[in-house]
N, C-alpha and C positions, 0 to 999 in steps of 0.2 A: 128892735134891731136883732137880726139872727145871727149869732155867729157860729162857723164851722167849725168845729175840734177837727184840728188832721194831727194825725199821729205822724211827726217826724220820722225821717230814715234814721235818727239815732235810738231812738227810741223804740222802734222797729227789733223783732228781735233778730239777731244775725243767726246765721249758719256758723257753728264754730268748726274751725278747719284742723284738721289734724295735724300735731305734731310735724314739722319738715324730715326729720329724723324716724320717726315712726311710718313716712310714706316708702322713705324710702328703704328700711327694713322688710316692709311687704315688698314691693317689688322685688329686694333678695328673695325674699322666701318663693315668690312667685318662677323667678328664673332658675333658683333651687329644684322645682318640684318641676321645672318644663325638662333638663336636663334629665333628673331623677325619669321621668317618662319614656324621653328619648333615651335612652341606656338601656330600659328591659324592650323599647320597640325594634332597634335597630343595633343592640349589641346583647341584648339577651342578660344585660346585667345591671346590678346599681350601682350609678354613681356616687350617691353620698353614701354608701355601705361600703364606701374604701377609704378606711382612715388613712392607710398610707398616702393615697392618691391628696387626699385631703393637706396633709400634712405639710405635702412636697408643695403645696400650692400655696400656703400661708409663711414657708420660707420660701419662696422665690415672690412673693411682692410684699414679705416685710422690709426688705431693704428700699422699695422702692416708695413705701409706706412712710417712712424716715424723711425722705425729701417731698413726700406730699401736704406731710405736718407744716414745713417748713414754707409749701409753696402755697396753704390754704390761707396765713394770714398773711401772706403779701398778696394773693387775691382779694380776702378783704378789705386792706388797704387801698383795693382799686388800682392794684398793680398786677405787672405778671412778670416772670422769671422765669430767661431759656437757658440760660447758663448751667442749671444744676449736672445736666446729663456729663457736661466737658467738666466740671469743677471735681464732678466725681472721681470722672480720668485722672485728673490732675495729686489731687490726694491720694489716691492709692498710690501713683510711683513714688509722692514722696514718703511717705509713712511707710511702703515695705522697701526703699533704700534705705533706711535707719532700723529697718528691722528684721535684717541679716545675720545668718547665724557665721560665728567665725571660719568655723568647719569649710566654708564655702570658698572656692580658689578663687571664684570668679565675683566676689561683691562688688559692688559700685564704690562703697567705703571701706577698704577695709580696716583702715585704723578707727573705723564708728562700728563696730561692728557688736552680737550680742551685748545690747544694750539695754536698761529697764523698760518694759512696755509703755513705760508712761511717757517716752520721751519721744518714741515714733507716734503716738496716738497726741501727743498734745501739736508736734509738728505740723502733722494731716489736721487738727482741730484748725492750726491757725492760718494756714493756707485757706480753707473755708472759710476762714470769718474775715480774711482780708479780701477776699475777693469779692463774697457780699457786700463788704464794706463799700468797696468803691463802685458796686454797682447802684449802693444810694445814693454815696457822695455827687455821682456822674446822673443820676435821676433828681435828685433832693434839690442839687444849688448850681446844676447848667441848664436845669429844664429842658433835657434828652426826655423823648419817650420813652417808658419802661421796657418796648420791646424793641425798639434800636440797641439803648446800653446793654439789656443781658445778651442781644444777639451779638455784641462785639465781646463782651464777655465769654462768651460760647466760643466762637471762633480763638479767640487769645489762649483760652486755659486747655483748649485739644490741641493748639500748636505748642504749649510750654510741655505737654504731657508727651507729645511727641519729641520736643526736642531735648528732652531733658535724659534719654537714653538712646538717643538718635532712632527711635522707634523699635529696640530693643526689650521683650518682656524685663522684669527681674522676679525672683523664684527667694526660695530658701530661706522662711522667715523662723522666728526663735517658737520655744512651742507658745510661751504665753501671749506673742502676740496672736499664733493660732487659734488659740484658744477663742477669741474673739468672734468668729465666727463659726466655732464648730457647735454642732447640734442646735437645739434651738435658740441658743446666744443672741442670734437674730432678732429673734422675735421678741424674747423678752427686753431688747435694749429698745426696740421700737414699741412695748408697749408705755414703757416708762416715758420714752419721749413725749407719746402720745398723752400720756398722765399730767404728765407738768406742763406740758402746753395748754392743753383742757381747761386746767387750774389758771394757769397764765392767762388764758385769752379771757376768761368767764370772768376771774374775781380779780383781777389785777385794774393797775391805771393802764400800764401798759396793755393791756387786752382794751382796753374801755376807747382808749387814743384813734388805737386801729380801725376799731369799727365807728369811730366821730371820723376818722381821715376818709373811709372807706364811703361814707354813705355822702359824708358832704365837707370836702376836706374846707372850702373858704368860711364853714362855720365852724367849725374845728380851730381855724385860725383865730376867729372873730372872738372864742372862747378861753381862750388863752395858749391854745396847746400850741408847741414848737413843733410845726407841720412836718418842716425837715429835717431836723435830727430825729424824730421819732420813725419816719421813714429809713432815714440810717439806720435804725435799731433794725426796724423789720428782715431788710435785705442782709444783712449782716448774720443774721438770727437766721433764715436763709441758707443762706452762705455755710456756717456752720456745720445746720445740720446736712447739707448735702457731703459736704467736710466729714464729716460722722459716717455718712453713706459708704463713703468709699473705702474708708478703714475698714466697714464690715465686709464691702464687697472683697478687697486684695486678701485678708484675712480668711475668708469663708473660699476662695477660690487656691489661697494657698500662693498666689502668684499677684502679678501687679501687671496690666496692660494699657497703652495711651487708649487703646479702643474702647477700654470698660465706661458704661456709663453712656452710652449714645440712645438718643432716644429717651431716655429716661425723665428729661422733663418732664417730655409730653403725656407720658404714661401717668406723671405725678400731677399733673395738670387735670387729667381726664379723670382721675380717681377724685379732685377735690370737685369739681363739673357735675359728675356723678353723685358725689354725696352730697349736692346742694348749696355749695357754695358760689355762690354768685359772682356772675363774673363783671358785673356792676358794680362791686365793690360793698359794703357794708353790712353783708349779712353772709352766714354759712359757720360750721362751727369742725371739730375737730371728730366730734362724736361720729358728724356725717360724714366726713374722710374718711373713717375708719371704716363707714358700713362703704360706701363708695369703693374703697381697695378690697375691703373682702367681695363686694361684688364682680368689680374690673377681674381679679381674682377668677374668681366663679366660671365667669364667662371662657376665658383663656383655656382652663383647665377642661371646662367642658365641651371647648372643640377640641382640644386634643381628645379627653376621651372616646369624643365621636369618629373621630380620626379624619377630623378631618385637615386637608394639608397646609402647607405652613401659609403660603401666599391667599391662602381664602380665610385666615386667620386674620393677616394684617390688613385683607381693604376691608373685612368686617370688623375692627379696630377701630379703621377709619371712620366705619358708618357710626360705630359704637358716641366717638367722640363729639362727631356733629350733630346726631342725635340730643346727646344730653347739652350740648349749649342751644340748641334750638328749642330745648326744656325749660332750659334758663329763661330765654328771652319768652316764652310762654311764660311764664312765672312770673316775670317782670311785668308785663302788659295785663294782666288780669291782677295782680296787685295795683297796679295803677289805677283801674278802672271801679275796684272794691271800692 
């Protein structure tokens, strides 16, 4: 009797695939070097051979960098979050009405006035972390979908941000809550975030939870974990650092606006999209956000460079976003198929 030896497909050798984070480093370096090109063709100079340029580019999306952290592991959890752009609103009027210098005729409070920094910054902390809160409470145990609750969440926290000075700025904060965002204050408060989250998502239970909810929440369940309070955690955690956000933003602008912060999800959305995080839910990491924002980064700064103008910025934005979740769901489907 003959028999055939066939060599299994596991047994087969595979193709090993690179790193998700290393793919999409090269694509930075790749749209680095197309921009780098277009500069000496069409503006006779180089791009990355301007630090300043550089500089201004990595403070103006650390702050939005802040709420990406925040919105990559409620992606992983196989949720999403629109609220951050209005929560951000929201926190800065309250955190720079508590962080009024006395000097000023015109405070919102004036018998609160020149106060420790820690007392407007923990304010704005907890405004962010109550509003996360109940946008898991309202996901976790009424079974709303994730983007019905943040989008009532949105709507709510730009109308308290507006009525809370009847759509009046406020100005004149003390220096050390300035301090806050002056110089790169930014950026180093958003790499640390970025650090302990890293930590958090990679070696923790709570990073572990996330991505059991994220990939397959009813075996998550099956395994003991409290699906819904650790969902609370997420959006709250969230919540938070958007909270965080907007302290930098009112601080680093010196002022406080209902209007700050619009948009700003989706930007934080599109930087976690970009770095690889899934919008499936269960996979993507912190490290990809990071290259994801300095890419999202990249691009923005390099149409300005090109000059080119504002409105062929935002529908190439546009194209930018559906692009990388069309990425996504390529990535999903040829994982499937592997």
């Amino acid at each position: 009797m003959n028999t055939t030896i066939q060599t299994s497909a596991l047994d087969a050798p595979t193709r090993r695939r690179l790193p998700s984070e290393l793919t999409i480093l090269l694509v930075l370096v790749g749209i680095s070097l197309t921009f780098e090109l277009l500069g000496w063709i069409l503006q006779g100079q180089s791009f990355l051979g301007n630090t300043q340029r550089l500089s201004i580019m990595i403070l103006q999306v650390s702050v939005i960098g802040i709420i990406a952290i925040g919105v990559t592991q409620v992606i992983i959890s196989d949720g999403i979050d629109l609220s951050s752009g209005s929560i951000v609103g929201a926190t800065a009027m309250i955190s720079m009405s508590l962080a009024q210098v006395g000097t000023y005729e015109r405070a919102l409070y004036p018998g609160l006035t020149d106060l420790p920094v820690i007392l407007p910054v923990a304010a704005g902390l907890l405004v962010g972390l109550l509003c996360g809160a109940i946008n898991g409470l309202l996901i976790a145990y009424t079974k709303i979908p994730a983007f019905i609750a943040t989008l009532g969440m949105m709507v709510t926290a730009r109308g308290f941000a507006k009525w809370y000075t009847k759509g009046q700025p406020i100005s004149f904060p003390t220096d050390s809550f300035a301090a806050i965002g002056k110089g790169l204050a930014p950026v180093l408060i958003f790499l640390a975030v970025a650090a302990i989250m890293h930590v958090v998502l990679r070696y923790t239970r709570y990073g572990k939870f996330t991505y059991a909810i994220g990939a397959n929440s009813h075996a998550a369940r099956v395994s003991g974990i409290n699906v819904e309070r650790h969902i609370v955690k997420v959006y709250a955690v969230a919540g938070l650092l958007s909270g965080l956000a907007g302290i930098v933003v009112a601080s680093r602008g010196l002022t406080a606006q209902a209007g700050m912060g619009i948009s700003y999800e989706l930007d934080a959305i599109a930087m976690a999209v970009i770095g690889g995080v899934s919008l499936s839910g269960g996979r993507g990491s912190v490290v990809g956000t990071l290259i994801g924002m300095i890419i999202f980064g990249v691009i923005i700064s390099g149409f300005t460079f090109l000059r080119l103008d504002a409105y062929y910025q935002e529908m190439l934005k546009g194209v930018i976003i559906v692009a990388a979740v069309v990425a996504d769901m390529y990535r999903q489907r040829k994982r499937v198929k592997s």
